[in-house]
PQR file of N, CA, C, O and H, with PARSE charges and radii, in Angstrom:
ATOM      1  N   UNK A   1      -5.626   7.017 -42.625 -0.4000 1.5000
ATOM      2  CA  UNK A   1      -4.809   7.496 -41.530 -0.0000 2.0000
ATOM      3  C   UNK A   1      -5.594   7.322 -40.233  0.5500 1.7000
ATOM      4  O   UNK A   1      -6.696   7.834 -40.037 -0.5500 1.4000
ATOM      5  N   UNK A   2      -5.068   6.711 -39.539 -0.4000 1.5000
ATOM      6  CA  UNK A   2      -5.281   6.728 -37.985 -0.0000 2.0000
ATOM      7  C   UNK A   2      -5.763   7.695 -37.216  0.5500 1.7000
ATOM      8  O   UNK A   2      -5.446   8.788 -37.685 -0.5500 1.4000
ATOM      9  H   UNK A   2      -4.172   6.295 -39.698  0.4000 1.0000
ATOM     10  N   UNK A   3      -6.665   7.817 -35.810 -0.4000 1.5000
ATOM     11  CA  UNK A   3      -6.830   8.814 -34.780 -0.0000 2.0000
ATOM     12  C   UNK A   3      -5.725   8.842 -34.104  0.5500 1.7000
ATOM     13  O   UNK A   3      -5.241   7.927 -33.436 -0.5500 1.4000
ATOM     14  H   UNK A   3      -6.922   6.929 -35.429  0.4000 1.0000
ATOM     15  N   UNK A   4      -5.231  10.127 -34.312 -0.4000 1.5000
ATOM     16  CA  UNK A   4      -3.881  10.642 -33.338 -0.0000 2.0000
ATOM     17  C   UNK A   4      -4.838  11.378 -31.842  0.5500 1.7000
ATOM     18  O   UNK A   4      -5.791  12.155 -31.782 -0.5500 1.4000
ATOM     19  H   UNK A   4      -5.624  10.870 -34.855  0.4000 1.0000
ATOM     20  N   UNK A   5      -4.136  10.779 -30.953 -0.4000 1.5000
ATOM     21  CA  UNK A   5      -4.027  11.720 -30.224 -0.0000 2.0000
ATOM     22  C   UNK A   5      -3.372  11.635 -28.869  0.5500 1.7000
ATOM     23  O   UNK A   5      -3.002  10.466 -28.759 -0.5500 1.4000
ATOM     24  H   UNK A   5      -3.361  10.148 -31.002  0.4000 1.0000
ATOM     25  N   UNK A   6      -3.102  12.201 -27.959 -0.4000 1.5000
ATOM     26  CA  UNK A   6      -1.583  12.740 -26.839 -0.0000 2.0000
ATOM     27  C   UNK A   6      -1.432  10.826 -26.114  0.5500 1.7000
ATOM     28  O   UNK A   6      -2.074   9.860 -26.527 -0.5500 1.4000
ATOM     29  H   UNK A   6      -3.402  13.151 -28.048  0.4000 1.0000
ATOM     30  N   UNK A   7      -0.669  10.831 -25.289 -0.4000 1.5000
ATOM     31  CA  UNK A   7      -0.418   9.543 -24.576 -0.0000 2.0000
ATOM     32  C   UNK A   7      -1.322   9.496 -23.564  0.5500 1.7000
ATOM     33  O   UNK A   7      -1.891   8.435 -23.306 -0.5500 1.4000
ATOM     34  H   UNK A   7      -0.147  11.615 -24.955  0.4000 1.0000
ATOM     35  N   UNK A   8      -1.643  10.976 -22.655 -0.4000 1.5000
ATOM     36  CA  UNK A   8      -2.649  11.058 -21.397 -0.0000 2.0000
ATOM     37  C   UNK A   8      -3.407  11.133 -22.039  0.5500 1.7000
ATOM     38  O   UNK A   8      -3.009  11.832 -21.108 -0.5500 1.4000
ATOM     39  H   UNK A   8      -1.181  11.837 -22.864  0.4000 1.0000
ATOM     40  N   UNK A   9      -4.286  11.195 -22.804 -0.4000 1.5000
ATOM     41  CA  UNK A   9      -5.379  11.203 -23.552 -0.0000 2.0000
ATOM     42  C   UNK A   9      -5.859   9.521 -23.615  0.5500 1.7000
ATOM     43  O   UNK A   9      -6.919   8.943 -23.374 -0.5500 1.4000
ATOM     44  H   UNK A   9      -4.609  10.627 -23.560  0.4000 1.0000
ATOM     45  N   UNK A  10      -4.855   9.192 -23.948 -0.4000 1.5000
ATOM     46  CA  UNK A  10      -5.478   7.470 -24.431 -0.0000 2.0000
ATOM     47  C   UNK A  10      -5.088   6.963 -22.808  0.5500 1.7000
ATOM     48  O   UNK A  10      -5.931   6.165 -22.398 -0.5500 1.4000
ATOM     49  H   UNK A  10      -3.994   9.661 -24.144  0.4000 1.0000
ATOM     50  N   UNK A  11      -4.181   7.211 -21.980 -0.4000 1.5000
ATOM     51  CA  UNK A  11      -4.635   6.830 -20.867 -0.0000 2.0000
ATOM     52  C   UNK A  11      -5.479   6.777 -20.141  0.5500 1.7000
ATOM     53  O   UNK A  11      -5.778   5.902 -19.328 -0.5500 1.4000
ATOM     54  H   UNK A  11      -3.496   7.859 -22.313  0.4000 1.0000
ATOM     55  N   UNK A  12      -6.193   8.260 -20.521 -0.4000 1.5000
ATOM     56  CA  UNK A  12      -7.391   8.923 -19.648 -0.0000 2.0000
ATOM     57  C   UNK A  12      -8.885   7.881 -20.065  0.5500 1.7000
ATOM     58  O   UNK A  12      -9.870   7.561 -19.399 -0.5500 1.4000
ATOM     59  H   UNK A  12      -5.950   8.971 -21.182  0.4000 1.0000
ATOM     60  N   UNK A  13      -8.499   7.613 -21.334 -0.4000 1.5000
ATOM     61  CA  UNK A  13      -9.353   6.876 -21.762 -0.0000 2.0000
ATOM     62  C   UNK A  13      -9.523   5.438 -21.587  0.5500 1.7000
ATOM     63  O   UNK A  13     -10.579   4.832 -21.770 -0.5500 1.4000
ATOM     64  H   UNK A  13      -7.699   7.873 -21.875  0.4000 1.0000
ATOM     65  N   UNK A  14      -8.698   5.064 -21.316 -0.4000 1.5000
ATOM     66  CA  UNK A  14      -8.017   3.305 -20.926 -0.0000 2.0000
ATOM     67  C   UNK A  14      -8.839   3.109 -19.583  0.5500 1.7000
ATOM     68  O   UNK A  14      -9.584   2.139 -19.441 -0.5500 1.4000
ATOM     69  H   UNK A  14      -7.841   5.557 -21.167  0.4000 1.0000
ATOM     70  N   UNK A  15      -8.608   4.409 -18.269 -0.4000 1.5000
ATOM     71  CA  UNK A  15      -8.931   4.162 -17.776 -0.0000 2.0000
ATOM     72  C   UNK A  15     -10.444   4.351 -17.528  0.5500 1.7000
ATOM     73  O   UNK A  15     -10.902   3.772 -16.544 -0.5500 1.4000
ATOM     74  H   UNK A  15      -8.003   5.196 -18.384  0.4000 1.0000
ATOM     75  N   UNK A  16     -11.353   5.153 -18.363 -0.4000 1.5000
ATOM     76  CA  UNK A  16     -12.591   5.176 -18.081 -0.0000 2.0000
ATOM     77  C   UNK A  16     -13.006   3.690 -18.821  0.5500 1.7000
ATOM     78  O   UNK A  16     -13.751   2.931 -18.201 -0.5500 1.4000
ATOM     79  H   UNK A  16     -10.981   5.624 -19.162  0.4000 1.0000
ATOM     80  N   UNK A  17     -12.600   3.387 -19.888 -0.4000 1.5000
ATOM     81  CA  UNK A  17     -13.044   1.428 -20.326 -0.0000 2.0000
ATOM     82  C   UNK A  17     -12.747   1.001 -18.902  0.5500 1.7000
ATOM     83  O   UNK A  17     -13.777   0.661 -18.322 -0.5500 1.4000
ATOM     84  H   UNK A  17     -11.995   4.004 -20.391  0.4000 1.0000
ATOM     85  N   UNK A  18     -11.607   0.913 -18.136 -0.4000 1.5000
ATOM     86  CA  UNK A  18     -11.546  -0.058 -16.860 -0.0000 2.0000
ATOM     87  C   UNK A  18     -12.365  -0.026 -16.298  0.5500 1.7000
ATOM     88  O   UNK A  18     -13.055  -1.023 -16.085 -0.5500 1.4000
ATOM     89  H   UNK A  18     -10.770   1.189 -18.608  0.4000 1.0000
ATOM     90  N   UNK A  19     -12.637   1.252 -15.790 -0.4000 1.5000
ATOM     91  CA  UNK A  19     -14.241   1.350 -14.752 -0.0000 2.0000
ATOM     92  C   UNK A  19     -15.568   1.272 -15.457  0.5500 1.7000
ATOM     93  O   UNK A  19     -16.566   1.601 -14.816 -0.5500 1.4000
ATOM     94  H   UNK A  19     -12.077   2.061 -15.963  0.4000 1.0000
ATOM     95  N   UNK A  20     -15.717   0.803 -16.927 -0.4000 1.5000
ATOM     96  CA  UNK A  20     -16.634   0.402 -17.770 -0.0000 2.0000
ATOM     97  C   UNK A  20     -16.826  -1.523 -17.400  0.5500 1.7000
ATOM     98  O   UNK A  20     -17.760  -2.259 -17.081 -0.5500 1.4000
ATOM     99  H   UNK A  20     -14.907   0.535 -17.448  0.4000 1.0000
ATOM    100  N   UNK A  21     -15.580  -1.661 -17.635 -0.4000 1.5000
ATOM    101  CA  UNK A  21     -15.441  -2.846 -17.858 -0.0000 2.0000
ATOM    102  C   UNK A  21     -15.388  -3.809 -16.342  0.5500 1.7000
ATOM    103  O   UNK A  21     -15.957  -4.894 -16.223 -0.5500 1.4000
ATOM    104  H   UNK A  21     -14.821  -1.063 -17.894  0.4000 1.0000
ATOM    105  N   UNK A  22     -14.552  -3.116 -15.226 -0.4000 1.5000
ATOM    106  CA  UNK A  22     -15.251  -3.580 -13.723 -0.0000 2.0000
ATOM    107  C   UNK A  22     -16.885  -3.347 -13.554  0.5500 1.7000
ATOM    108  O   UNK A  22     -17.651  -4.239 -13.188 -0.5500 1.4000
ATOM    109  H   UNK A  22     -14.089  -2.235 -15.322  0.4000 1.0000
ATOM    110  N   UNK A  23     -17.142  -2.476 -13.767 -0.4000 1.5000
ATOM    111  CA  UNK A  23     -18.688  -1.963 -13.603 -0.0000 2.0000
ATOM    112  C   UNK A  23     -19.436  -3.613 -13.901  0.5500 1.7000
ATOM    113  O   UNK A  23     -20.282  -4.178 -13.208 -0.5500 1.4000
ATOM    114  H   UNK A  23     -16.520  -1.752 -14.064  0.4000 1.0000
ATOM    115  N   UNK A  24     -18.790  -4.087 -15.151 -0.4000 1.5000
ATOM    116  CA  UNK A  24     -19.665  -5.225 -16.381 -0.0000 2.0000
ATOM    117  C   UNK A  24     -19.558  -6.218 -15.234  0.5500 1.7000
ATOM    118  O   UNK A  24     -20.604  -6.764 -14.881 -0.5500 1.4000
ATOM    119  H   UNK A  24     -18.103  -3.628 -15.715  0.4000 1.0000
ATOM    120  N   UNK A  25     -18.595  -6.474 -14.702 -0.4000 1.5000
ATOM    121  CA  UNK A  25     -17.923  -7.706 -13.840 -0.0000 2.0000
ATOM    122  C   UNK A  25     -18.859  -7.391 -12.879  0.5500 1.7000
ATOM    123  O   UNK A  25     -19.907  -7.996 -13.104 -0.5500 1.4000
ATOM    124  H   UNK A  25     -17.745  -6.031 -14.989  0.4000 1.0000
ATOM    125  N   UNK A  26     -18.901  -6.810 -12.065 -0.4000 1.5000
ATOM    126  CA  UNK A  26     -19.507  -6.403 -10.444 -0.0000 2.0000
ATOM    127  C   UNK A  26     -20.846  -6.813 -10.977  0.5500 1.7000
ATOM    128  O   UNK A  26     -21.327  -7.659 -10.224 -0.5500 1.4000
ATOM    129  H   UNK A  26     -18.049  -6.319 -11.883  0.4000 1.0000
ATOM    130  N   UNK A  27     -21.550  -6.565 -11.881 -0.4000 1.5000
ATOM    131  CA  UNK A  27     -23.072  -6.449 -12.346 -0.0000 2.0000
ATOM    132  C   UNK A  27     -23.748  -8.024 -12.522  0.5500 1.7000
ATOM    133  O   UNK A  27     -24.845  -8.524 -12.276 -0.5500 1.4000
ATOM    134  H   UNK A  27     -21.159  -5.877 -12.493  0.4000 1.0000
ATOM    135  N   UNK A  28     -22.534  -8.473 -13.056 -0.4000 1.5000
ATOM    136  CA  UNK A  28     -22.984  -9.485 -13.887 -0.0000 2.0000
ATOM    137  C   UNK A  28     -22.811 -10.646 -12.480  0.5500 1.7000
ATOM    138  O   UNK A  28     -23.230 -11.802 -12.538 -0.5500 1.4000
ATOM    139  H   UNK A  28     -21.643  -8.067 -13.257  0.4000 1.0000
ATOM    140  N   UNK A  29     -22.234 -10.152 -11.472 -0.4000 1.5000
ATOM    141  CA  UNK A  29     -21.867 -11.432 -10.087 -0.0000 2.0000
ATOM    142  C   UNK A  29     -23.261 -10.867  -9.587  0.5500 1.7000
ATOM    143  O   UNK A  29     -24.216 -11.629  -9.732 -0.5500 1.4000
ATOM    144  H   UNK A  29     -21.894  -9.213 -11.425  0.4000 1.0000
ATOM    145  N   UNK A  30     -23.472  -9.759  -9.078 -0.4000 1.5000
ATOM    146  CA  UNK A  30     -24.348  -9.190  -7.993 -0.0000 2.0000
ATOM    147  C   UNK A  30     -25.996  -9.892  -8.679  0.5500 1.7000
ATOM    148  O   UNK A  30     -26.880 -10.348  -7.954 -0.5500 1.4000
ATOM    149  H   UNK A  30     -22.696  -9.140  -8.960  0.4000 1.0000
ATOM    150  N   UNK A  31     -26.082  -9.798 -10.508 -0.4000 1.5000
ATOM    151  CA  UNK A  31     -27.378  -9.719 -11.342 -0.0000 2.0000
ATOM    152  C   UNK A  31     -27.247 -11.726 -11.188  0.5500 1.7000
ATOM    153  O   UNK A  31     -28.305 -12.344 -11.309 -0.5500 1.4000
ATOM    154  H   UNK A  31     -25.364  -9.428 -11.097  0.4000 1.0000
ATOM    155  N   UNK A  32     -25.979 -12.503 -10.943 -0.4000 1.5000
ATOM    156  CA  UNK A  32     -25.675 -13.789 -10.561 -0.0000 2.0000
ATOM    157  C   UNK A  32     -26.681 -14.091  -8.659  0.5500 1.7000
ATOM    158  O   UNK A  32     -27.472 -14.993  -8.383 -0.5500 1.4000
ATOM    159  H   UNK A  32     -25.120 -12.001 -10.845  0.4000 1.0000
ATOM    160  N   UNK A  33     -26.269 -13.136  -7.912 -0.4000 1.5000
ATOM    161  CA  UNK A  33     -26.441 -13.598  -6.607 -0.0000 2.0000
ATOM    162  C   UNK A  33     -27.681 -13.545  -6.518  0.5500 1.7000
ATOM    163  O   UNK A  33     -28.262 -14.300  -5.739 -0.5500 1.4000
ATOM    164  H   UNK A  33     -25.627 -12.403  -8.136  0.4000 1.0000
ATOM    165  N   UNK A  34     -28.449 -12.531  -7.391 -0.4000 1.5000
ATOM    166  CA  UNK A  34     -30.045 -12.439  -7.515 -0.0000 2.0000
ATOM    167  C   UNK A  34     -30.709 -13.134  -7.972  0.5500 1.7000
ATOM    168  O   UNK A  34     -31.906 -12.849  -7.930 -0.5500 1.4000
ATOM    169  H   UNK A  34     -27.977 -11.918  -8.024  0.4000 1.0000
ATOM    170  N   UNK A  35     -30.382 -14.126  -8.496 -0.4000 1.5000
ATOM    171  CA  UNK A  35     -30.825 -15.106  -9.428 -0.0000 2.0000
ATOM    172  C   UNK A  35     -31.622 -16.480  -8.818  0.5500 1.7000
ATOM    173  O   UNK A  35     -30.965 -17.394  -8.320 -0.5500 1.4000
ATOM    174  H   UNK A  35     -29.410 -14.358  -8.529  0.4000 1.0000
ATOM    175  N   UNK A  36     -32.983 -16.527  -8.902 -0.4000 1.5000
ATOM    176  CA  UNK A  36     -33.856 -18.097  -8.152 -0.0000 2.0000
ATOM    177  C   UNK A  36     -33.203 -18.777  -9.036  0.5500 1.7000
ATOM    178  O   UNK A  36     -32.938 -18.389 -10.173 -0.5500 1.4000
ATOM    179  H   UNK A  36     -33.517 -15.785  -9.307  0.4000 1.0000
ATOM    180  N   UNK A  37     -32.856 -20.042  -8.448 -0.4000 1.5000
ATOM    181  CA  UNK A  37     -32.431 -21.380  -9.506 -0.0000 2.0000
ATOM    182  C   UNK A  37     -32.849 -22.454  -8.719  0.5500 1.7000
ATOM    183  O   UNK A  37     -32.342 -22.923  -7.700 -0.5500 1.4000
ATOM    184  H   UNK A  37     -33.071 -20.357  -7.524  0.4000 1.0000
ATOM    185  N   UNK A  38     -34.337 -22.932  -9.646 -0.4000 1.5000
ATOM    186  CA  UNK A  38     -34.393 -24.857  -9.290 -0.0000 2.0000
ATOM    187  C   UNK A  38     -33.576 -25.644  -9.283  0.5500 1.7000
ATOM    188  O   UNK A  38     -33.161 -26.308  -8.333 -0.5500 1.4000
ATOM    189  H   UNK A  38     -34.749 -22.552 -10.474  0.4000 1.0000
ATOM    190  N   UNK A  39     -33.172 -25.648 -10.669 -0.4000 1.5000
ATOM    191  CA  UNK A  39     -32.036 -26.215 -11.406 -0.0000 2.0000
ATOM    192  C   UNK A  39     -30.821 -26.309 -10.548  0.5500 1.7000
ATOM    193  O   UNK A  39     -30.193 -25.308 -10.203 -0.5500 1.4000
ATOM    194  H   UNK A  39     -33.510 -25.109 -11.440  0.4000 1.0000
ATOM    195  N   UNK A  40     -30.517 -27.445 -10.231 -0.4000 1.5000
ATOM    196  CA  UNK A  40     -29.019 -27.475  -9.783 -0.0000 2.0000
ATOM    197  C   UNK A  40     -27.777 -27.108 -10.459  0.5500 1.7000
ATOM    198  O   UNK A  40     -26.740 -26.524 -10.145 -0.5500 1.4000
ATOM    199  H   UNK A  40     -31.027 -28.258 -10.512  0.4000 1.0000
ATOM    200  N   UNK A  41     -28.468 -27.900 -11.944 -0.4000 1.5000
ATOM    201  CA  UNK A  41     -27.763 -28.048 -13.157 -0.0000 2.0000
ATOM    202  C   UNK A  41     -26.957 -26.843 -13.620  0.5500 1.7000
ATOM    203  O   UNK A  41     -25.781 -26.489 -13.698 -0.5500 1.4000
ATOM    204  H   UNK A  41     -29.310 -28.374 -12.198  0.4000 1.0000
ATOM    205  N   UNK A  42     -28.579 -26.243 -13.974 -0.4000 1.5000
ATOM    206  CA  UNK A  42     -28.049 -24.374 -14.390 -0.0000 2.0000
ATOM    207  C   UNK A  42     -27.438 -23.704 -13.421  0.5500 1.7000
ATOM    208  O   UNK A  42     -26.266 -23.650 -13.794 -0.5500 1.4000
ATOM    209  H   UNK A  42     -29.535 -26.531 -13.910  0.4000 1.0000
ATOM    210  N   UNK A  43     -27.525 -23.198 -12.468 -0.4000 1.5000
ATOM    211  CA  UNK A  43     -26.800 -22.656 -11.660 -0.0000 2.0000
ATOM    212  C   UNK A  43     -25.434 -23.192 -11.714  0.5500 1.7000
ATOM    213  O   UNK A  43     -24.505 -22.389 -11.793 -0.5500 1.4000
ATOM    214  H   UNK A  43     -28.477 -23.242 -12.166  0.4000 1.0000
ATOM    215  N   UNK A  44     -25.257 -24.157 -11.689 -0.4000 1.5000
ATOM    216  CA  UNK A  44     -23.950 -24.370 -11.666 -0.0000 2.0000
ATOM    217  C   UNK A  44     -23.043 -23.914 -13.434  0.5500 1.7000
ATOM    218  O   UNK A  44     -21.856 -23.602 -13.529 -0.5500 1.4000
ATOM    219  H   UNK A  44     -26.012 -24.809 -11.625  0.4000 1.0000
ATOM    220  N   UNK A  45     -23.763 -23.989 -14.277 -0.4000 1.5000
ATOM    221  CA  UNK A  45     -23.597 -23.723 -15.488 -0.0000 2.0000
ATOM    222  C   UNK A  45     -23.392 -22.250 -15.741  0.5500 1.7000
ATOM    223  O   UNK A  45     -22.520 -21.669 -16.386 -0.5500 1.4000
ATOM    224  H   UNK A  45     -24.728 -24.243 -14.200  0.4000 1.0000
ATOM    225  N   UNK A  46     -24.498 -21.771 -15.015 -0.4000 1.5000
ATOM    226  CA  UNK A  46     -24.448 -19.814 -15.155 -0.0000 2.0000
ATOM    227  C   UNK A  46     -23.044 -19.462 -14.204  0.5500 1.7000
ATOM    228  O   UNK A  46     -22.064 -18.761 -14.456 -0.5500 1.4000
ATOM    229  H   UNK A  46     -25.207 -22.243 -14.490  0.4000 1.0000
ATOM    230  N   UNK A  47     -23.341 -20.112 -13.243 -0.4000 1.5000
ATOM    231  CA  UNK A  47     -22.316 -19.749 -12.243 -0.0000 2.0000
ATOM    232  C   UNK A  47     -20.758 -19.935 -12.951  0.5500 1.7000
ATOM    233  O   UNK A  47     -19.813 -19.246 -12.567 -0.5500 1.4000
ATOM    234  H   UNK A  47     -24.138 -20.681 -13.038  0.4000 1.0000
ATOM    235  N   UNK A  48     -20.637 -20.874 -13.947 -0.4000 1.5000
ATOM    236  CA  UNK A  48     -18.970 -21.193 -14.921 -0.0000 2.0000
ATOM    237  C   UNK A  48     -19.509 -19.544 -15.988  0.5500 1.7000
ATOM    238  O   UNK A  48     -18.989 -18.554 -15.474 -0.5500 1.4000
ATOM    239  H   UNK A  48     -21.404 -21.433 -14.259  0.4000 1.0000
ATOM    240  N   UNK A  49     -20.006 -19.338 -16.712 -0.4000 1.5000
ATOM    241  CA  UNK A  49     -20.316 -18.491 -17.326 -0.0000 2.0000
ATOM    242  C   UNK A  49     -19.755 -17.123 -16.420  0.5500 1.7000
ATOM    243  O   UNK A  49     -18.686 -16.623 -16.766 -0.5500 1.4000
ATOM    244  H   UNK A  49     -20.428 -20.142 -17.130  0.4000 1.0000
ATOM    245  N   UNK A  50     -20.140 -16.827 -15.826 -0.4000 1.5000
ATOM    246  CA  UNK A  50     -19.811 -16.217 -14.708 -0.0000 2.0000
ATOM    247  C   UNK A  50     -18.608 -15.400 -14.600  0.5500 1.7000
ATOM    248  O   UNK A  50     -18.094 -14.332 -14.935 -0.5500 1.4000
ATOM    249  H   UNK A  50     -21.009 -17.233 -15.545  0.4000 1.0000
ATOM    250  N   UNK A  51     -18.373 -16.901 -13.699 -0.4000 1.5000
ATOM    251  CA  UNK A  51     -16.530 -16.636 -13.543 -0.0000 2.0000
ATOM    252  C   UNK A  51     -15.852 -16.471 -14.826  0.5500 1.7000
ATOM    253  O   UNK A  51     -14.918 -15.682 -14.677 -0.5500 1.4000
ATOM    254  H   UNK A  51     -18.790 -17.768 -13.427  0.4000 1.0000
ATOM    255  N   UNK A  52     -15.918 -16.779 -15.694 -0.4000 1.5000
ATOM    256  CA  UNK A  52     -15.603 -16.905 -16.883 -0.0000 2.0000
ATOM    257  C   UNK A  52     -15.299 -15.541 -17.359  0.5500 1.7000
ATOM    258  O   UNK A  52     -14.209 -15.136 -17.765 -0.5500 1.4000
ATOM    259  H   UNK A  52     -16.677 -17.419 -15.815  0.4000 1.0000
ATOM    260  N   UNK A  53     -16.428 -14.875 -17.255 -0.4000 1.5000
ATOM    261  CA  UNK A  53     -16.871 -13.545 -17.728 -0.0000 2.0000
ATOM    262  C   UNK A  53     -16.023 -12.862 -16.807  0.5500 1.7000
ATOM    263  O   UNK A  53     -15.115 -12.132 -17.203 -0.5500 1.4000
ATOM    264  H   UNK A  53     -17.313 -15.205 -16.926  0.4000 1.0000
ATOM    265  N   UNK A  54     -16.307 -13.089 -15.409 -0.4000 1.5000
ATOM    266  CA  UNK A  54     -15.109 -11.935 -14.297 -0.0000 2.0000
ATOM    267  C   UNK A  54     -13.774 -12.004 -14.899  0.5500 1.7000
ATOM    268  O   UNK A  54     -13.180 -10.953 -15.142 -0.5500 1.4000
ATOM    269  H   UNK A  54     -17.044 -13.682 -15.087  0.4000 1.0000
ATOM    270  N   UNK A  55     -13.177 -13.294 -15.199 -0.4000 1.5000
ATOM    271  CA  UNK A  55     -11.594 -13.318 -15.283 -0.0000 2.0000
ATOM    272  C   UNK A  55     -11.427 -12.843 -16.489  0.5500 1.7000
ATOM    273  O   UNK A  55     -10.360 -12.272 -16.716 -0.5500 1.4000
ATOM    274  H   UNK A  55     -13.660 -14.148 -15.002  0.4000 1.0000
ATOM    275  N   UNK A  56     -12.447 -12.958 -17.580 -0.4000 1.5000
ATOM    276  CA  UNK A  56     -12.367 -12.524 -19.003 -0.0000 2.0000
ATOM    277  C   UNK A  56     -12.097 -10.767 -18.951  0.5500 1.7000
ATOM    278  O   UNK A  56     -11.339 -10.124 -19.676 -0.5500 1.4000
ATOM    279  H   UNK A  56     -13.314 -13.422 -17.395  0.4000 1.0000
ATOM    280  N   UNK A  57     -12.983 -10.260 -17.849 -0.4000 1.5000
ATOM    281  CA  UNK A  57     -13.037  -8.987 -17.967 -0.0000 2.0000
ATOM    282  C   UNK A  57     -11.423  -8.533 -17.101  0.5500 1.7000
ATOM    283  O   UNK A  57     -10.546  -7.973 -17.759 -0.5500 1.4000
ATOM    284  H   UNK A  57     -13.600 -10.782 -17.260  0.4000 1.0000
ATOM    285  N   UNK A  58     -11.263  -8.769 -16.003 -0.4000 1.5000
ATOM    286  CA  UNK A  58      -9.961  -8.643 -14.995 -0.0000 2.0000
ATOM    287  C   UNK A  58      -8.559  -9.021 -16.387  0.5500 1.7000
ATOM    288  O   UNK A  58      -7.488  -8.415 -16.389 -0.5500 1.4000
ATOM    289  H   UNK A  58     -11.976  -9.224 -15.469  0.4000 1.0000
ATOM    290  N   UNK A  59      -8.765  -9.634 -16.975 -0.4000 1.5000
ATOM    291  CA  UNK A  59      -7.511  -9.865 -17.659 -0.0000 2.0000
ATOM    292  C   UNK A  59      -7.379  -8.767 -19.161  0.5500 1.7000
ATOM    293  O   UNK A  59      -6.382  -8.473 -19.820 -0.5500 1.4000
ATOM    294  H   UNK A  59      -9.635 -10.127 -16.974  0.4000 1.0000
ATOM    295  N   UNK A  60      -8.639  -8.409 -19.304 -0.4000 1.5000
ATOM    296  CA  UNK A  60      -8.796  -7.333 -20.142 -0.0000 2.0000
ATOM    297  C   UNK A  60      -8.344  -5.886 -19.596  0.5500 1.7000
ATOM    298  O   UNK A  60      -7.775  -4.969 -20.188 -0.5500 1.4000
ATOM    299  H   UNK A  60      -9.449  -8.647 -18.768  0.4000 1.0000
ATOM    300  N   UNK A  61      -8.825  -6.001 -18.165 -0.4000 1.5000
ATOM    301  CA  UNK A  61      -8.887  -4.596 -17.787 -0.0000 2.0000
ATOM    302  C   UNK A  61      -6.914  -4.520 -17.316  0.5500 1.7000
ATOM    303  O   UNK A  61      -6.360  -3.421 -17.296 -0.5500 1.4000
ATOM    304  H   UNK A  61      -9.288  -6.746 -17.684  0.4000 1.0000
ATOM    305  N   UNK A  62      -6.219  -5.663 -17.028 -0.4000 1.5000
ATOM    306  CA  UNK A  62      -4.654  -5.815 -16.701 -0.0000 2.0000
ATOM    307  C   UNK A  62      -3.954  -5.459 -18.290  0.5500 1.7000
ATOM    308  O   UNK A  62      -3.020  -4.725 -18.611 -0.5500 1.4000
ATOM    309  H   UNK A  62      -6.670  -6.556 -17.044  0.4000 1.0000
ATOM    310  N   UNK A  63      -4.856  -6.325 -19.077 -0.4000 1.5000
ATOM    311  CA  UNK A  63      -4.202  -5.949 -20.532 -0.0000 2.0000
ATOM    312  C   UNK A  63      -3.823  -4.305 -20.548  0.5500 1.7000
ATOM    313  O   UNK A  63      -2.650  -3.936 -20.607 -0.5500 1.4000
ATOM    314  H   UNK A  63      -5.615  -6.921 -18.817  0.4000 1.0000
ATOM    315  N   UNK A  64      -4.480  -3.758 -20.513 -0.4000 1.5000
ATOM    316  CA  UNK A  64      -5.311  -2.361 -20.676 -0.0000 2.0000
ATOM    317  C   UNK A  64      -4.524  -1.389 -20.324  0.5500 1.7000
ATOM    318  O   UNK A  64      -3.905  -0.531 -20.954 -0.5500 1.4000
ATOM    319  H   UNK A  64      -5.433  -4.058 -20.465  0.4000 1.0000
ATOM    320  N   UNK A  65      -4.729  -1.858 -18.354 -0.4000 1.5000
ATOM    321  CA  UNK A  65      -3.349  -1.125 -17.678 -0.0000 2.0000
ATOM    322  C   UNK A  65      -2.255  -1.313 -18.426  0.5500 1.7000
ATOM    323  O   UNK A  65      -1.795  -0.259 -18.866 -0.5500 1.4000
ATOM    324  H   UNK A  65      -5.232  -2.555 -17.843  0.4000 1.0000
ATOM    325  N   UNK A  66      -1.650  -2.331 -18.738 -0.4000 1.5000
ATOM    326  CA  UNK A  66      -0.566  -2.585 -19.039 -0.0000 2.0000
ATOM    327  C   UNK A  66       0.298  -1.810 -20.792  0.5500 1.7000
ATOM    328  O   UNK A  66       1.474  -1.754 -21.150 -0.5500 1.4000
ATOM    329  H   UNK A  66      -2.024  -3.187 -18.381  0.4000 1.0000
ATOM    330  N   UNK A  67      -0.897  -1.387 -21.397 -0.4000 1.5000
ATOM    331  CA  UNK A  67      -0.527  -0.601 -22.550 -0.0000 2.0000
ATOM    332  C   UNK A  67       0.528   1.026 -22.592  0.5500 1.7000
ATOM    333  O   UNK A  67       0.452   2.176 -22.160 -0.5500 1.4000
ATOM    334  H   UNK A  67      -1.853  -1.433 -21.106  0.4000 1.0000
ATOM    335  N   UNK A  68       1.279   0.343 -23.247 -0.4000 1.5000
ATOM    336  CA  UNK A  68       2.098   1.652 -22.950 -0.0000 2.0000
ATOM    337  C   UNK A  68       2.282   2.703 -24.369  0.5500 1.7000
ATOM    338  O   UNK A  68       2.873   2.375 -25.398 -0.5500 1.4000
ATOM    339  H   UNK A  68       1.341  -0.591 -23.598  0.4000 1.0000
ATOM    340  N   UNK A  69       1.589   4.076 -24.106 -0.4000 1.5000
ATOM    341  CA  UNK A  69       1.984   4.622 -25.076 -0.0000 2.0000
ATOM    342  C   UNK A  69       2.611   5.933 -25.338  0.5500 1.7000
ATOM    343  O   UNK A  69       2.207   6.869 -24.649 -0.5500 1.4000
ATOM    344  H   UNK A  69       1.109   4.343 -23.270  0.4000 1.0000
ATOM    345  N   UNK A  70       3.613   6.181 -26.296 -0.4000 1.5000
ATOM    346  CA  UNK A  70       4.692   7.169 -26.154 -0.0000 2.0000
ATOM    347  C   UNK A  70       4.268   8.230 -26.246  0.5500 1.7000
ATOM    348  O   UNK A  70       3.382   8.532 -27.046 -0.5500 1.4000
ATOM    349  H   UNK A  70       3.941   5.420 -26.856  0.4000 1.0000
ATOM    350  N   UNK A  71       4.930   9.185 -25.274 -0.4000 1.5000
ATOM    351  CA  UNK A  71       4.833  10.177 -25.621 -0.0000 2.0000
ATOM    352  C   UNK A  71       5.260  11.325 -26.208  0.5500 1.7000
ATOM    353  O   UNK A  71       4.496  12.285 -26.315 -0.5500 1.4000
ATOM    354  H   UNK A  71       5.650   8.940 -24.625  0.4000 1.0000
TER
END
């Protein structure tokens, strides 16, 4: 059997993952802008990784919002 519990409850919770999961995004650009790179190569490589990771997280955190549950 499953964890029951209220609809604001799992909202309340949805939304502390969002500000988990922006937190990951913001970190991972800012821990990006800090970054020495010789490499033309890599940088441009970390930098796809990156974005990758922002839109990965933004489309998670829309998923998220977007869950609807009854009450």
């Amino acid at each position: 059997m499953g964890l029951r519990i209220s609809a604001s409850s799992a909202k309340g919770q949805i939304r502390q993952y969002i500000r988990l999961i922006d937190n990951v995004a913001k970190q991972a650009e800012k821990n990006f802008k800090d970054m020495d790179f010789e490499n033309a190569d890599r940088r441009e490589e970390t930098e796809e990784i990156i974005q990758r990771m922002v839109k990965d997280c933004e489309e998670t955190a829309g998923d998220m919002e977007n869950t609807y549950f009854e009450e």
